[in-house]
C-alpha positions as CSV (number, residue, x, y, z in Angstrom):
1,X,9.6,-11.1,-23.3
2,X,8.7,-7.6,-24.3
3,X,11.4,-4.9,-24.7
4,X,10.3,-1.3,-24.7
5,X,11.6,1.0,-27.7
6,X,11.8,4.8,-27.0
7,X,8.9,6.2,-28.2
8,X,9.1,9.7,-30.2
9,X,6.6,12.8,-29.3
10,X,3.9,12.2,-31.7
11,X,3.4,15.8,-33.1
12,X,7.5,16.3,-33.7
13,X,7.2,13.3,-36.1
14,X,4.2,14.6,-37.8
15,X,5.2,14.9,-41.2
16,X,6.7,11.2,-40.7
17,X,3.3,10.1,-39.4
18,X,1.6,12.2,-42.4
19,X,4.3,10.2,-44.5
20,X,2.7,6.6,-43.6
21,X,-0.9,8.4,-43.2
22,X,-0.8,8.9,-46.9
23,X,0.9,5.5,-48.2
24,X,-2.2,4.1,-47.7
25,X,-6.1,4.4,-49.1
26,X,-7.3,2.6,-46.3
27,X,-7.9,3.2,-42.2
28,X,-8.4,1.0,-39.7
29,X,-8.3,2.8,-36.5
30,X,-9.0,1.3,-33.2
31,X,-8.6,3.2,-29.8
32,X,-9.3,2.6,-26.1
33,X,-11.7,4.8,-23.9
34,X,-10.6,5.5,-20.5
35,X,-7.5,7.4,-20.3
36,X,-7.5,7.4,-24.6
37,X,-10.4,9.2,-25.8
38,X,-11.3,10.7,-22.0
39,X,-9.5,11.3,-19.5
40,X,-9.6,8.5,-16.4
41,X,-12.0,9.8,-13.5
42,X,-11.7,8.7,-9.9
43,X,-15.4,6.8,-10.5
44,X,-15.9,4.9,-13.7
45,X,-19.0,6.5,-14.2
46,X,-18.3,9.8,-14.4
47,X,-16.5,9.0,-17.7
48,X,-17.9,11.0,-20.8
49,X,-16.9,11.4,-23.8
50,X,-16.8,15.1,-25.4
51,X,-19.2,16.2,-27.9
52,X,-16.0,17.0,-30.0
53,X,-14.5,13.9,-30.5
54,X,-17.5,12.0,-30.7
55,X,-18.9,14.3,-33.6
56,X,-15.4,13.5,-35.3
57,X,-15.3,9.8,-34.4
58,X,-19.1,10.2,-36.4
59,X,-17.4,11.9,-39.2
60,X,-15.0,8.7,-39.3
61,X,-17.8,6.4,-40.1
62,X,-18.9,8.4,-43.2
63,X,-16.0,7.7,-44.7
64,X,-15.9,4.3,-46.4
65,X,-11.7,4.4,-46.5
66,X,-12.0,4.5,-42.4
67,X,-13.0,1.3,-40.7
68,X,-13.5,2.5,-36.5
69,X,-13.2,0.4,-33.6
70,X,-13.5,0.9,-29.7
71,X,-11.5,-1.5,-27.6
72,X,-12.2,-1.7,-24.4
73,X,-11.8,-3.6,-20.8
74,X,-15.9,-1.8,-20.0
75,X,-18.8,-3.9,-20.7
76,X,-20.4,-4.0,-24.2
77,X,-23.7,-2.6,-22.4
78,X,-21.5,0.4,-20.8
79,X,-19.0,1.3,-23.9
80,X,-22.0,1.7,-26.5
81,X,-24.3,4.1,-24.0
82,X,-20.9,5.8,-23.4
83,X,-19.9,6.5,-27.0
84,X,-23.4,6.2,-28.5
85,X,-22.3,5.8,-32.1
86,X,-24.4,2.9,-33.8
87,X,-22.6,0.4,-36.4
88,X,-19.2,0.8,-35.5
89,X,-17.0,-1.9,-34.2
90,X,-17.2,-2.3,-30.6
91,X,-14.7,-5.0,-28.7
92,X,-15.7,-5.3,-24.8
93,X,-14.7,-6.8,-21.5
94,X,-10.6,-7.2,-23.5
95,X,-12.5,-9.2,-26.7
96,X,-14.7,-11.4,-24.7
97,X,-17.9,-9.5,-26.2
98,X,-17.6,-8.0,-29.2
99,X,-20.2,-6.7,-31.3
100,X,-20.7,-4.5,-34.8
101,X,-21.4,-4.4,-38.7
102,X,-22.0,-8.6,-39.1
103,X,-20.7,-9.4,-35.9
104,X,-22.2,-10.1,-32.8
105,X,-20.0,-12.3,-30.4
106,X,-19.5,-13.3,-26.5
107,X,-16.9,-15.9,-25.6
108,X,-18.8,-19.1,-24.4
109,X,-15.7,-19.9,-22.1
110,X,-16.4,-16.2,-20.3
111,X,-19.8,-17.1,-19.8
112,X,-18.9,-20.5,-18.0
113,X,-17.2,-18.4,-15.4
114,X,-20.2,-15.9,-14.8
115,X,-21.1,-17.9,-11.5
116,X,-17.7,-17.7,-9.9
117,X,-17.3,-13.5,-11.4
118,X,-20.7,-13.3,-9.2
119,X,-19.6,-15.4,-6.2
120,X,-16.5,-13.4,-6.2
121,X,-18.0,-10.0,-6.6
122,X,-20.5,-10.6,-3.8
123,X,-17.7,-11.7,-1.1
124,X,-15.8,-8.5,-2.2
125,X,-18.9,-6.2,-1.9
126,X,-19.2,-7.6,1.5
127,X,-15.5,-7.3,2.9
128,X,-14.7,-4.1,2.0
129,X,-17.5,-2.2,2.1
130,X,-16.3,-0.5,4.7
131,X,-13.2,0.9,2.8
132,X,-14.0,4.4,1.6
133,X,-13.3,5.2,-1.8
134,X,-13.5,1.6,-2.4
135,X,-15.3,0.8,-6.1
136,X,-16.6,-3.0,-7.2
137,X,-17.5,-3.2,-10.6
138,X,-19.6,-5.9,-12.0
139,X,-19.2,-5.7,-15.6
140,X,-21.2,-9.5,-16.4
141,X,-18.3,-11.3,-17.5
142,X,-15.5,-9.6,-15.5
143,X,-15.3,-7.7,-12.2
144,X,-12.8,-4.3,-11.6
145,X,-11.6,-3.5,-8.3
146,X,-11.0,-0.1,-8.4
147,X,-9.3,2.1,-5.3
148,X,-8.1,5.4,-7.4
149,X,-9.9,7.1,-4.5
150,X,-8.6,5.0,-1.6
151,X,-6.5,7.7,0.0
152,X,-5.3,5.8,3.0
153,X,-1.8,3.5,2.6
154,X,-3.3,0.9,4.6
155,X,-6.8,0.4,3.2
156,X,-5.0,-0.1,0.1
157,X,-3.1,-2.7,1.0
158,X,-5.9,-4.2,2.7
159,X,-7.9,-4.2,-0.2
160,X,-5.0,-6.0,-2.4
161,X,-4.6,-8.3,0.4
162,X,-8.5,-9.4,0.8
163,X,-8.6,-10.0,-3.2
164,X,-5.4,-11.5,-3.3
165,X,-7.2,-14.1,-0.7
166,X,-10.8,-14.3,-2.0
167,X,-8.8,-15.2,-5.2
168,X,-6.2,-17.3,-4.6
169,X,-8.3,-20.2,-4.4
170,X,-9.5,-20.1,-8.0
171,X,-6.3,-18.5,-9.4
172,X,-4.6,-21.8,-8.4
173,X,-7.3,-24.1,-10.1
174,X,-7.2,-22.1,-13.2
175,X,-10.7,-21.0,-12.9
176,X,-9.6,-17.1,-13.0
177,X,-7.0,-14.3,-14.1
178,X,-6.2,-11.5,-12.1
179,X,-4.3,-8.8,-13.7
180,X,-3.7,-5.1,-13.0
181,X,-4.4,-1.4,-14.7
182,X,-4.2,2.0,-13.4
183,X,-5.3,1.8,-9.9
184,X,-7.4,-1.3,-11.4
185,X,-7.5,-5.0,-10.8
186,X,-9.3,-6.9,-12.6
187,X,-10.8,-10.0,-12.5
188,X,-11.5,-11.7,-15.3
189,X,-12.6,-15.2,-17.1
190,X,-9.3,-18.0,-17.6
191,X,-9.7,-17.3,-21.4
192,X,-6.7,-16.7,-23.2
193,X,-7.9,-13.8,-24.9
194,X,-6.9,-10.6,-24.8
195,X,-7.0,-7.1,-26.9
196,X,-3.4,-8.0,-28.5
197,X,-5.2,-11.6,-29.5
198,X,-8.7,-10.1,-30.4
199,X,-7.0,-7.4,-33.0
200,X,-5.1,-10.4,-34.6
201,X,-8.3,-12.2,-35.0
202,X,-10.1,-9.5,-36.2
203,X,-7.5,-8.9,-38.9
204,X,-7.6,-12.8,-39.9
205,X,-11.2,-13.4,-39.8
206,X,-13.7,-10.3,-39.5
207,X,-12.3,-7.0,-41.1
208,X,-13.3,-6.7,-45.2
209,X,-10.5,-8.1,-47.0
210,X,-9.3,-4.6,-48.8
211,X,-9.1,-3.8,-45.1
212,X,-6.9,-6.7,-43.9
213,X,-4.6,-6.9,-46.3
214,X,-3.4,-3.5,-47.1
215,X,-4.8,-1.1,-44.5
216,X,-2.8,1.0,-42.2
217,X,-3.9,0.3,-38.5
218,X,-3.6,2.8,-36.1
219,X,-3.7,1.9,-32.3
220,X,-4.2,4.3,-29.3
221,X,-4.1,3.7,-26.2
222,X,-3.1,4.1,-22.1
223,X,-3.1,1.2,-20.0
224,X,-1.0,-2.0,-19.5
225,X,-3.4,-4.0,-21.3
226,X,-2.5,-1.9,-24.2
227,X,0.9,-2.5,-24.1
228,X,0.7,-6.2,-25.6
229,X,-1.2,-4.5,-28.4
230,X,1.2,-2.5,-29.2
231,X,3.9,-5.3,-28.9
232,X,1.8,-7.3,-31.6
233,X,1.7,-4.5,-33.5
234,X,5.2,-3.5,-33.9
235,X,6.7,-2.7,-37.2
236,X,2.6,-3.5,-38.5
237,X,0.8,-0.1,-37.9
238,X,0.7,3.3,-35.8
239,X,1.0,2.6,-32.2
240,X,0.0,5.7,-29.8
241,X,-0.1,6.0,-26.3
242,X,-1.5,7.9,-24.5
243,X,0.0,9.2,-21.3
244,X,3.7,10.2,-19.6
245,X,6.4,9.3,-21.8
246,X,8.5,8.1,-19.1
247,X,6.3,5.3,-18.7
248,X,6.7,1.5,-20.2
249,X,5.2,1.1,-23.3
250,X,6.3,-0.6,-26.7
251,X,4.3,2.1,-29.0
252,X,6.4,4.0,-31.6
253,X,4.7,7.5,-30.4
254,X,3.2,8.9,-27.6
255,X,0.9,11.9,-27.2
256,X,0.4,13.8,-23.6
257,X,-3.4,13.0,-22.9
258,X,-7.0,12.5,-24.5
259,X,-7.0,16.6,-25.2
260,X,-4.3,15.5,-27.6
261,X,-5.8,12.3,-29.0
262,X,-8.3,14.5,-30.3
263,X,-5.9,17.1,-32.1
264,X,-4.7,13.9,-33.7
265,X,-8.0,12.7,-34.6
266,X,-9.1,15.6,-36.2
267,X,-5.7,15.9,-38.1
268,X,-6.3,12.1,-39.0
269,X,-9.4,13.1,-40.7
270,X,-8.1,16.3,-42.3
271,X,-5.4,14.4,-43.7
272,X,-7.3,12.0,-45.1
273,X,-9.7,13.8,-47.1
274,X,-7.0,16.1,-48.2
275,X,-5.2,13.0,-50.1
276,X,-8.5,12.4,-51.3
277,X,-9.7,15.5,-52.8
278,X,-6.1,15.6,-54.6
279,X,-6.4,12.3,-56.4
280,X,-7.8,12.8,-59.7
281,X,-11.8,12.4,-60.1
């Protein structure tokens, strides 16, 4: 069972943070999108991501001490148009797809369940496409139901209702998960895979071995599928999220929103080269 820990304002703990920043060479940082490194729109698509941070993420992946990573519940297609940085790490769909330097991977066990994703994503097109505000996102080898801009009570609990009966069905026979996010469900494959699981495989199997073994690992994020993350992460890296304090999470700091994510990402880069250009050539 996971227990949550009081998490501690980022930027009052700096010169803690700056402490473990500079106990290590090397950077693994990983993040989240939506709600992380932009803030969460009432449509998916009108996500973008600032000139600003993505000139710093860039910056990032000239540095040979800084391994990056996006992780991600959006397509592979959608998160690499989004942030548009080539040969980086890029973990889709919660790990089912991921792709990047010598890597190039998409769970076999997802793809079984394409057929069903489809079947499912049709019948909810067609139920409640008369719900306004009402978004149905095919993302290949998961759907998102998303009603941020449902504004009426009861359309909302019509929509949980239908999916909650288009689903059952498959949910019982294992076939499906359902889980939730910020005014999200999604539907996804019965894999047991995850971002939390995905990381720890990544760390095991994929990430250079001067990376894996003594790297600090820094983790942002802002939903509840980041929250296992940083449960798996505890006492083993940075853990940031990314949103209201008084919200559940198990990350040892928090920071206010994406406007702040960046402050930190440019301080994380500052920091870094500083320590650098003091060791002795």
């Amino acid at each position: 069972m996971t227990s949550t820990v009081m998490m501690k304002y980022l930027f009052e703990n700096i010169q803690t943070v700056d402490a473990l920043l500079n106990a290590r060479e090397k950077t693994i940082l990983l993040t989240d999108f939506d709600g992380t490194l932009t803030p969460i729109r009432k449509h998916p698509d009108l996500a973008a991501l600032s000139e600003e941070i993505r000139q710093t993420l860039i910056k990032f992946t000239q540095d040979k001490a800084i391994f990056l990573g996006i992780i991600t519940g959006r397509s592979l297609k959608q998160i690499k148009k989004l942030v548009n940085i080539p040969e980086i790490l890029y973990v889709a769909n919660h790990g089912v797809e991921i792709e990047g330097p010598g890597i190039h991977y998409v769970s076999k066990d997802a793809r079984k369940a394409r057929y069903i994703l489809w079947h499912i994503y049709m019948r909810l097109l067609k139920s409640l496409r008369h719900i306004k505000g009402i978004y149905v996102e095919d993302k290949g080898l998961s759907i998102s139901l998303h009603y941020r801009a449902v504004k009426k009570k009861g359309d909302i609990e019509f929509v949980t209702s239908t999916l909650r009966a288009i689903t059952k069905p498959f949910l019982d026979r294992k076939m499906l998960s359902l889980s939730t996010g910020k005014m999200v469900y999604e539907i996804r494959p019965p894999v047991e895979w995850n971002k939390a699981s995905t990381i720890q495989w990544l760390l095991a199997h994929y990430f250079p071995q001067e990376f894996s073994k003594d790297a600090l690992l820094i983790y942002l994020g802002d939903d509840k599928a980041d929250i296992e993350v940083f449960d798996s992460l505890r006492g083993k890296g940075l853990t940031i999220f990314v949103g209201n304090p008084l919200d559940t999470s198990t990350a040892e700091y928090y920071v206010h929103s994406p406007e702040e994510v960046k402050v930190f990402l440019e301080h994380l880069y500052e920091q870094k080269h500083e320590v650098h250009n003091e060791c002795p050539q």
